[in-house]
C-alpha positions as protocol buffer text, in pm:
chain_id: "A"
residue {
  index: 1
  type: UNK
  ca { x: -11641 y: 17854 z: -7078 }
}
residue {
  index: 2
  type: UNK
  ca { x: -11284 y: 17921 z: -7149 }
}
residue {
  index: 3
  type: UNK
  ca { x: -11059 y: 18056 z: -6908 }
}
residue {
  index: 4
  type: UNK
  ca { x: -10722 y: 18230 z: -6862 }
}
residue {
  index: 5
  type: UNK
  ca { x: -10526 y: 17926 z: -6642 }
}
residue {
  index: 6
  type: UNK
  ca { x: -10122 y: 18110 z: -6659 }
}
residue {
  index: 7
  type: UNK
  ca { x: -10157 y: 18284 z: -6278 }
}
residue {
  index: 8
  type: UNK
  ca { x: -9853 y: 18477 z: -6357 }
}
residue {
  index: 9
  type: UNK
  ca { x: -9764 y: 18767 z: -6632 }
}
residue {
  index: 10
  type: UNK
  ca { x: -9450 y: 18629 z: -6736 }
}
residue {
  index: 11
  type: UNK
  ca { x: -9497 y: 18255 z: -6862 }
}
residue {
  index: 12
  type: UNK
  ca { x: -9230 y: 17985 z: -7076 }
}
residue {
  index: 13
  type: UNK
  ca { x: -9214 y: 17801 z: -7350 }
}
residue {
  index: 14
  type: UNK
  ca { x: -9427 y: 17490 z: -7303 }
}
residue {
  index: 15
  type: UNK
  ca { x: -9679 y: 17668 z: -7041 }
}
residue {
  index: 16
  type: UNK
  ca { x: -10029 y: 17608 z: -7060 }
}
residue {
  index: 17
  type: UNK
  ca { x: -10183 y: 17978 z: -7036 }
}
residue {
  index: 18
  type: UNK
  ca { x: -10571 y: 17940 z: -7174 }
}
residue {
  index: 19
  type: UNK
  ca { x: -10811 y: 17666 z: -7251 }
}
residue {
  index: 20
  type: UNK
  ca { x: -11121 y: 17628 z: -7415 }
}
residue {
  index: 21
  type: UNK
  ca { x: -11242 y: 17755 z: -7752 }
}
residue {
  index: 22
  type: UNK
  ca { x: -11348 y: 18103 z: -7589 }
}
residue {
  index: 23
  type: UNK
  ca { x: -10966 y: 18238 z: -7683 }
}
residue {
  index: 24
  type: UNK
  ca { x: -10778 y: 18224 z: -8028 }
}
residue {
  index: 25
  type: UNK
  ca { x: -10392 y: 18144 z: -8014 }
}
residue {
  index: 26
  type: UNK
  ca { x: -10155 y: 18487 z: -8139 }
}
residue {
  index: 27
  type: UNK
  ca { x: -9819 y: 18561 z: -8163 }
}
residue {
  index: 28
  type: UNK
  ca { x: -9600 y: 18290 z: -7949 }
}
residue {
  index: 29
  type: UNK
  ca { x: -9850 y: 18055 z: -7836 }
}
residue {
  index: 30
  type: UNK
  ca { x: -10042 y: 17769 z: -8065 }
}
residue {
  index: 31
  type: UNK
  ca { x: -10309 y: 17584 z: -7980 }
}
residue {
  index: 32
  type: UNK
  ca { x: -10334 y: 17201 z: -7901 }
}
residue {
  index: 33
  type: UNK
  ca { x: -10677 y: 17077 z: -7851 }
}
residue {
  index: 34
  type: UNK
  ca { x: -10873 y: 17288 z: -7614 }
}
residue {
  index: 35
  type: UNK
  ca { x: -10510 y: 17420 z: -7454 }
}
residue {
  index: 36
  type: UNK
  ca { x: -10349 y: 17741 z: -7565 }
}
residue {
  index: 37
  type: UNK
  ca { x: -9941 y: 17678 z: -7485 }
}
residue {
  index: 38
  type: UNK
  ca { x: -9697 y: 17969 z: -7504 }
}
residue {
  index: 39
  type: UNK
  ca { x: -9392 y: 17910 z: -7739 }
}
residue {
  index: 40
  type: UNK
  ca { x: -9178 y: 18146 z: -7589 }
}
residue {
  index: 41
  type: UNK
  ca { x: -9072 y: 18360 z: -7266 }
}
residue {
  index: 42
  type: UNK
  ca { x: -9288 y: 18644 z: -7236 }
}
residue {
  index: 43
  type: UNK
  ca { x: -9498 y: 18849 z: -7088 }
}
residue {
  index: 44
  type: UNK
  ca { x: -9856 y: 18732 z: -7129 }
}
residue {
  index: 45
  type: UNK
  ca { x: -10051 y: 19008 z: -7308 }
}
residue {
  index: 46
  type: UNK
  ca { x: -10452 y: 18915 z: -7373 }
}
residue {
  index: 47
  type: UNK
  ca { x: -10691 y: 19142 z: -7585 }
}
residue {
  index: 48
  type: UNK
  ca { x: -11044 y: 19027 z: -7600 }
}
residue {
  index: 49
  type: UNK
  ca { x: -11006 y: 18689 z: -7738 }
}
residue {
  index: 50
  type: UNK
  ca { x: -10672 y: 18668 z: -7848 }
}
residue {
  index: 51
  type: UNK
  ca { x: -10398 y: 18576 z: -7665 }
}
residue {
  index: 52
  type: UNK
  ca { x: -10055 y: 18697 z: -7679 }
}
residue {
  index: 53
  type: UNK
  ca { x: -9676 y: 18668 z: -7582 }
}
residue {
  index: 54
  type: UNK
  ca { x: -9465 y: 18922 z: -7593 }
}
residue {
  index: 55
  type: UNK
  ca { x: -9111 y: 18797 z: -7614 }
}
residue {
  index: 56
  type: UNK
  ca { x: -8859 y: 18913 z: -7307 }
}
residue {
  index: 57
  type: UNK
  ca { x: -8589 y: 18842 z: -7555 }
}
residue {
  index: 58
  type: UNK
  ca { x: -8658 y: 18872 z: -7928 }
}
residue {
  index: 59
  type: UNK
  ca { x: -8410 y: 18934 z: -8234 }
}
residue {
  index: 60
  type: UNK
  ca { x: -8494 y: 19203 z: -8434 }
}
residue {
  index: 61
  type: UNK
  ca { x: -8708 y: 19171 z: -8730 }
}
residue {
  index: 62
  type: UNK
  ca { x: -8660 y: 19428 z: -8980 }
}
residue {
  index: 63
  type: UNK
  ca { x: -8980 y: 19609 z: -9079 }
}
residue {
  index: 64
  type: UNK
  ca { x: -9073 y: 19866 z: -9378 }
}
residue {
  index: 65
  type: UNK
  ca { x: -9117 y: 20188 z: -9237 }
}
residue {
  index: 66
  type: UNK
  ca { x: -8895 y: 20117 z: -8902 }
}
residue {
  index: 67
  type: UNK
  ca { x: -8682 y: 20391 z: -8803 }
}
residue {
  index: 68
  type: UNK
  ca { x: -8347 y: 20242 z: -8698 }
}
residue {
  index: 69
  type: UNK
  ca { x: -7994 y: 20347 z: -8577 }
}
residue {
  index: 70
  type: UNK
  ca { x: -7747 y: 20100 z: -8767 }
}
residue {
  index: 71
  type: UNK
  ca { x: -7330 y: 20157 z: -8815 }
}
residue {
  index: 72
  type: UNK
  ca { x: -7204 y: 20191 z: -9129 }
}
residue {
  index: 73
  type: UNK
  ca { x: -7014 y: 19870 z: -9182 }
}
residue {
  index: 74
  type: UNK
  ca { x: -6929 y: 19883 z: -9572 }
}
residue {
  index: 75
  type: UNK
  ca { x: -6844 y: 20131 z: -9841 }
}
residue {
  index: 76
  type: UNK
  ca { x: -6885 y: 20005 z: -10226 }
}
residue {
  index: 77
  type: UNK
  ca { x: -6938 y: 20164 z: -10545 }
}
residue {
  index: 78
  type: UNK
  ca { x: -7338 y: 20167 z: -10550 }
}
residue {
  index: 79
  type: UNK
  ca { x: -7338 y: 20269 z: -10162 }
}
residue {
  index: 80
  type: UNK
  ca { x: -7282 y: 20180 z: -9787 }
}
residue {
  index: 81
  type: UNK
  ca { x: -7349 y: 19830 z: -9588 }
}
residue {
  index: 82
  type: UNK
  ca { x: -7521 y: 19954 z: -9248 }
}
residue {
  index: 83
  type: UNK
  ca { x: -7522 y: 19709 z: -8946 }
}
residue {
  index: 84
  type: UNK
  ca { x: -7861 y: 19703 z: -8799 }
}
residue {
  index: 85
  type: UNK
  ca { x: -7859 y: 19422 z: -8544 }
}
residue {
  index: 86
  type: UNK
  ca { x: -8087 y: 19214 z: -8783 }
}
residue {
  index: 87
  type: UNK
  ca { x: -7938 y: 18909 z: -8980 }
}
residue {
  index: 88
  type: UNK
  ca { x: -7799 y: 19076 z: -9266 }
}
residue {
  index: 89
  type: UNK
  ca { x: -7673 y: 19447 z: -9319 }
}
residue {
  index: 90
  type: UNK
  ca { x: -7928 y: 19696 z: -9458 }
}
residue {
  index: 91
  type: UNK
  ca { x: -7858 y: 19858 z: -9814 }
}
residue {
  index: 92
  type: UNK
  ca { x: -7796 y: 20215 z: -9825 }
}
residue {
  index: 93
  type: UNK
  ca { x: -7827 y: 20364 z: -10205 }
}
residue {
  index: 94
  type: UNK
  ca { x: -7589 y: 20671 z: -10359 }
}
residue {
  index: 95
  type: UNK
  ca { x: -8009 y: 20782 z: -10464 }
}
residue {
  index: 96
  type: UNK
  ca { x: -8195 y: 20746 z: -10042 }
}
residue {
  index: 97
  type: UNK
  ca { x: -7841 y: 20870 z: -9916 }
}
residue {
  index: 98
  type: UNK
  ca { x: -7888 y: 21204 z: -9973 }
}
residue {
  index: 99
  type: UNK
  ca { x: -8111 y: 21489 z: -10178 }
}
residue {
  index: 100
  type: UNK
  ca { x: -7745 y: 21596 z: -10331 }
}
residue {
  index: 101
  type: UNK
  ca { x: -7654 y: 21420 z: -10684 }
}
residue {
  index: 102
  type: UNK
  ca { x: -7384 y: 21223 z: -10585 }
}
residue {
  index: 103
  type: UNK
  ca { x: -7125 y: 21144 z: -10886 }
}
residue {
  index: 104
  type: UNK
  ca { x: -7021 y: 20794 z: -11000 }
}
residue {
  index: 105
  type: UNK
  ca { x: -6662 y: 20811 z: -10851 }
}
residue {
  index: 106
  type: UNK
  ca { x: -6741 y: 21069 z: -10570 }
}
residue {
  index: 107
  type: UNK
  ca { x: -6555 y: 20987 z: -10262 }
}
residue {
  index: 108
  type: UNK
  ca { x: -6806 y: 20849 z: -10060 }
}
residue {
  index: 109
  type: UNK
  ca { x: -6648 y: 20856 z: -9724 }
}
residue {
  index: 110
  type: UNK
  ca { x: -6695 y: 21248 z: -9781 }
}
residue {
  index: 111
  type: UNK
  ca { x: -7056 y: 21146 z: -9701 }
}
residue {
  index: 112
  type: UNK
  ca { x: -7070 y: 20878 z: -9446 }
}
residue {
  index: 113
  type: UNK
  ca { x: -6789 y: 20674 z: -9380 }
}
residue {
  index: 114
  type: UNK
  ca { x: -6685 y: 20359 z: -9174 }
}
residue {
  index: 115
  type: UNK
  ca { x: -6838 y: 20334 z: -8807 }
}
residue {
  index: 116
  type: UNK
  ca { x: -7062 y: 20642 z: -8911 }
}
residue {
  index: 117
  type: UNK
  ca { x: -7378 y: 20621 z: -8648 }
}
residue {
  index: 118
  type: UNK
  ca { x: -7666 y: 20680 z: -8900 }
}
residue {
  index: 119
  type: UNK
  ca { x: -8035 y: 20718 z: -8857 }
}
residue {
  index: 120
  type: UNK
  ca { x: -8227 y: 20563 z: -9148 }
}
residue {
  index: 121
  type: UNK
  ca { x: -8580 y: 20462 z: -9185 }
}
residue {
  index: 122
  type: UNK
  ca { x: -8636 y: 20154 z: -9349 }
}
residue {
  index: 123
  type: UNK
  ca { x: -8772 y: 20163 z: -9690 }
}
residue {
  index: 124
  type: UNK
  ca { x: -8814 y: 19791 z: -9800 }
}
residue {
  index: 125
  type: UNK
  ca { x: -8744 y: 19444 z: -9675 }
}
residue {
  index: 126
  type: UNK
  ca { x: -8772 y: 19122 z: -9892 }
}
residue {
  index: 127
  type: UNK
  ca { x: -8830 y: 18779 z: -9622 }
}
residue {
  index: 128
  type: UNK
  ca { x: -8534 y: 18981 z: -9412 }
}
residue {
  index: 129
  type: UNK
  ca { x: -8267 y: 18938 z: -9648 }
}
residue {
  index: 130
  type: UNK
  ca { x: -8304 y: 19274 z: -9840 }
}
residue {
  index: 131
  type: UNK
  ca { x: -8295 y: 19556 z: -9647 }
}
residue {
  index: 132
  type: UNK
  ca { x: -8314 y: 19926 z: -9793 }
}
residue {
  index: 133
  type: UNK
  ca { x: -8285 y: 20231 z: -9609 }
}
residue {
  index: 134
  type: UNK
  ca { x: -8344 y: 20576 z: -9636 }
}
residue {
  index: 135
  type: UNK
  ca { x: -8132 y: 20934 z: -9547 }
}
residue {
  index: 136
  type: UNK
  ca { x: -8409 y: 21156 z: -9690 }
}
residue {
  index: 137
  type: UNK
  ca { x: -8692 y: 21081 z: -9475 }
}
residue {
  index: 138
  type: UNK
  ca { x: -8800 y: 21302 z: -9240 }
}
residue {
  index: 139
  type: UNK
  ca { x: -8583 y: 21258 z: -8859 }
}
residue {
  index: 140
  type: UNK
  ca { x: -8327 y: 21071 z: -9062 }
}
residue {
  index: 141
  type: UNK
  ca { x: -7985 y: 21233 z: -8945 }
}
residue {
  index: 142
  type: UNK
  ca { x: -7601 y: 21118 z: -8925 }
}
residue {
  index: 143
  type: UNK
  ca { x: -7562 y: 21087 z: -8558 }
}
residue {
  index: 144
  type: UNK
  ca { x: -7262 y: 21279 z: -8366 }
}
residue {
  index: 145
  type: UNK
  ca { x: -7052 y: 21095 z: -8065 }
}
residue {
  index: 146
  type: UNK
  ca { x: -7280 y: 21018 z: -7776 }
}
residue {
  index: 147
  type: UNK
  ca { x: -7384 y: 20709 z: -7605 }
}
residue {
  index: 148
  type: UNK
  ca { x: -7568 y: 20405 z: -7757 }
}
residue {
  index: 149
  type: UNK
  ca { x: -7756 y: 20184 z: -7578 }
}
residue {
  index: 150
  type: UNK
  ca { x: -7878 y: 19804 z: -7675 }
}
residue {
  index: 151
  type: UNK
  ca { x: -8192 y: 19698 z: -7545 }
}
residue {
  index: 152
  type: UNK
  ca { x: -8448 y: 19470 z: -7643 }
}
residue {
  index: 153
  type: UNK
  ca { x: -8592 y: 19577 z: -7954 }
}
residue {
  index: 154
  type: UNK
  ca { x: -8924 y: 19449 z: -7796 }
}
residue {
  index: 155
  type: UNK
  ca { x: -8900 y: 19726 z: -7549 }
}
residue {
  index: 156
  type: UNK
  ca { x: -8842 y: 20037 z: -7787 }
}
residue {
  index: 157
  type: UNK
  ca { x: -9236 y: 20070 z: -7806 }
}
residue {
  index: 158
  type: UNK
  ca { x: -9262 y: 20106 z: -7420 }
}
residue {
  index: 159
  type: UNK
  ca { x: -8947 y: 20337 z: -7431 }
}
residue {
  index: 160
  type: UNK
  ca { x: -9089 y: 20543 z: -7650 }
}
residue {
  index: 161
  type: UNK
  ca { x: -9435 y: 20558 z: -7497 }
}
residue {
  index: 162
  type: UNK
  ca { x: -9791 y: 20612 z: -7632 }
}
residue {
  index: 163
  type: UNK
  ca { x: -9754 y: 20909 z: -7879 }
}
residue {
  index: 164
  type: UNK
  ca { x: -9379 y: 20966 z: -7736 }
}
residue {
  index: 165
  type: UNK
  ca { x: -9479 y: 21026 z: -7415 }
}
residue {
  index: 166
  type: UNK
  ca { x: -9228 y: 20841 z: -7201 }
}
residue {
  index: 167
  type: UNK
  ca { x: -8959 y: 20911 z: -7425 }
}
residue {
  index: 168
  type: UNK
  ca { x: -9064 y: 21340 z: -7372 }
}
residue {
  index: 169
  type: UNK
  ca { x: -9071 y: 21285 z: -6990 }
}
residue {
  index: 170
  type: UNK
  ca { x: -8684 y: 21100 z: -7009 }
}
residue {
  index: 171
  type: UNK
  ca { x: -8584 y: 21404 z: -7209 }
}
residue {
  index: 172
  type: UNK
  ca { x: -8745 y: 21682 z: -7010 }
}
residue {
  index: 173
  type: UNK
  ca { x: -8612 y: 21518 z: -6643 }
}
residue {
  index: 174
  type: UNK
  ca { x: -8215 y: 21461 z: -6781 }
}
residue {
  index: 175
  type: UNK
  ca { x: -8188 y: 21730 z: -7037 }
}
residue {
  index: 176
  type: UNK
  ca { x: -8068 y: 21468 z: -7290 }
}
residue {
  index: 177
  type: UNK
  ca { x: -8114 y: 21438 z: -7650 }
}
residue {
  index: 178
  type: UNK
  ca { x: -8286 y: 21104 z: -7690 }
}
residue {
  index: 179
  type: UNK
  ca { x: -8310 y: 20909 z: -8035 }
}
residue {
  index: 180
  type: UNK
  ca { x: -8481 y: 20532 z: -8051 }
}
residue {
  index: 181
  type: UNK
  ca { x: -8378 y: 20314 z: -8300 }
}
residue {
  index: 182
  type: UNK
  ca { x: -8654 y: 20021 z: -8306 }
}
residue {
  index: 183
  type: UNK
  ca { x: -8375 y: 19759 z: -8376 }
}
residue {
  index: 184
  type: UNK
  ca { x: -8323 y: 19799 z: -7953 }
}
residue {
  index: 185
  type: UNK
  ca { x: -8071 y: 20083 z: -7997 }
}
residue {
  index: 186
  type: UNK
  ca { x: -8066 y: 20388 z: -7799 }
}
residue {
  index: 187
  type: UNK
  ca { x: -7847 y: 20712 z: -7870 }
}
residue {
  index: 188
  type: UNK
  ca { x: -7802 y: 20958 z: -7611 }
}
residue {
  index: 189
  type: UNK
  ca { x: -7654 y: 21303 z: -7609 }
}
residue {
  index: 190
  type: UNK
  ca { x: -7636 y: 21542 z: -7290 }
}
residue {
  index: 191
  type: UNK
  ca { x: -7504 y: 21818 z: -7195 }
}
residue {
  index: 192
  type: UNK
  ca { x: -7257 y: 21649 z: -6948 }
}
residue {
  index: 193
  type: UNK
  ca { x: -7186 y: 21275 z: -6867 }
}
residue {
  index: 194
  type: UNK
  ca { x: -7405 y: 21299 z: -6539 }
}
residue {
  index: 195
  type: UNK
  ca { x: -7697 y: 21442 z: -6734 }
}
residue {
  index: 196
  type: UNK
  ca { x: -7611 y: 21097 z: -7010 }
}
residue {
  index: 197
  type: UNK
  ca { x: -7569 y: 20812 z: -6729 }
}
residue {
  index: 198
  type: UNK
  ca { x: -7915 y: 20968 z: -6540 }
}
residue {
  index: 199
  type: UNK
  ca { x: -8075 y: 20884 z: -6871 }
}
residue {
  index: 200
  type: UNK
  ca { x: -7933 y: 20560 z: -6928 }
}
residue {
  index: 201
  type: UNK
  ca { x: -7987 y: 20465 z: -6611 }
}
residue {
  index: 202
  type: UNK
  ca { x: -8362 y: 20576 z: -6682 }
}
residue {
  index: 203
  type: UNK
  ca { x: -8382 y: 20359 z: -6996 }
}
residue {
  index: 204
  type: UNK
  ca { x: -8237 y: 20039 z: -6852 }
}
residue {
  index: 205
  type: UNK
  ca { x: -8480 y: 20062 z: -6565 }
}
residue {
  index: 206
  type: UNK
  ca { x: -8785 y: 20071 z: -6808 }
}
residue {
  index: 207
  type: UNK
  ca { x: -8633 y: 19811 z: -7023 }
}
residue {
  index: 208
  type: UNK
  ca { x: -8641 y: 19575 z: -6688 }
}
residue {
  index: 209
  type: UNK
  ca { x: -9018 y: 19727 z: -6592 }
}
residue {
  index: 210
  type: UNK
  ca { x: -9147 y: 19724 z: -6936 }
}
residue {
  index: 211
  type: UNK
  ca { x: -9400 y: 19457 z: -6782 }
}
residue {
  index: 212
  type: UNK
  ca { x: -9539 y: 19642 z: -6479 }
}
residue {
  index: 213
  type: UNK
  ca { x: -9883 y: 19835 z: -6475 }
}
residue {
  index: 214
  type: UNK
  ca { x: -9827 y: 20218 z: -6414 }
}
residue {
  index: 215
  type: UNK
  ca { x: -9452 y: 20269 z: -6553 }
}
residue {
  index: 216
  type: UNK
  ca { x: -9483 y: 20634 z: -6674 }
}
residue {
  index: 217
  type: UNK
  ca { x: -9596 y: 20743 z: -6327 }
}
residue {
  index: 218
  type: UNK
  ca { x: -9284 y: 20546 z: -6161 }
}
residue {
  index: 219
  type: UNK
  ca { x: -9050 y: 20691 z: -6367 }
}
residue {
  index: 220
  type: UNK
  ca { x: -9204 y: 21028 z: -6300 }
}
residue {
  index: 221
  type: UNK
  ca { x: -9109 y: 20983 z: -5901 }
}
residue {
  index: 222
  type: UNK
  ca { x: -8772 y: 20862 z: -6018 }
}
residue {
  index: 223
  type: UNK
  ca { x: -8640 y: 21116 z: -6235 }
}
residue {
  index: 224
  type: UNK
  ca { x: -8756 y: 21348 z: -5978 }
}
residue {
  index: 225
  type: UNK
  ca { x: -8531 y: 21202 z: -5677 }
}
């Protein structure tokens, strides 16, 4: 019979967590003989036979269909160079920047220009390199002044809860305007800088919990304090 040896959640690199053939080796472990040894630190995650690690610190991996919050970084003749926290900037086309016809030799700052907070969804990646994004997908939106937030990209999932749940409580409890970029950025707009550090605040603290059992229900109790 396999069995489940790691007697904590969070496990290492090197870290013997299951053995025997009952479980199959997932994302950040491999196996080696009848052992299952994680490759990375994470939070031990197992769903029926597979076995799992979700990374406490990962780089973000740029994804087709990700919604992101990226700077723009670049302006050029065929479009705008957006930082996204991955490897290499993200493409943003004169054609996904907008549903206006924008000329040839249109001044493009007129649009977005330099340190512009944007929105975008991801429309295509090729091995990471090649990133395109979108403007004209729904939620995409140039972002106004308000504060941005890094996190672990890993995180944004349990930020934004099952069908935006947690995400709809930290809005409701701080009165904040709340965007998640799944690159690990955070904006945050409120009505006054109390109502913005109470949600920050909020957001770091599930960032460090993301791990523990019962999080929505914790957070509940203390946005209500």
């Amino acid at each position: 019979m396999g069995q489940i040896v790691a007697q904590e959640k969070i496990v290492i690199p090197g870290q013997i967590v299951a053995e025997g053939m009952d479980y199959l080796p997932s994302k950040g472990t491999f196996r080696e003989g009848e052992r299952i040894i994680s490759t990375v630190t994470g939070i031990l995650k197992v769903e029926g036979r597979l076995v799992n690690i979700i990374p406490l610190k990962a780089q973000y991996i740029p994804k087709e269909g990700d919604m992101v919050i990226g700077a723009v970084a670049e302006i050029n003749f065929s479009g705008w160079q957006v930082e996204i926290g991955s490897a290499y900037p993200a493409n943003l086309s004169l054609k996904d920047a907008t549903s206006e016809f924008i000329e040839r030799d249109a001044d493009l700052t007129k649009y977005y220009d330099f340190d512009d907070l944007l929105f975008a969804k991801i429309t295509k990646t090729v091995r990471s390199k090649v990133i395109d994004l979108t403007m004209r997908a729904p939620g995409t939106r140039k972002l106004g002044p308000g504060r941005i937030l890094r996190v672990n990209s890993a995180r944004v999932p349990r930020i934004i809860g099952k069908q935006g749940s947690m995400i709809a409580l930290l809005k409701e409890k701080t009165n904040c305007t709340i965007i998640a970029g799944q690159n690990g950025r955070i904006w945050i707009k409120g009505e006054n800088i109390e109502d913005e550090m109470k949600a920050e605040q909020a957001v770091l603290k599930i960032e460090q919990e993301a791990h523990t059992e019962g999080l929505t229900e914790k957070m509940q109790e203390y946005l209500e304090k």
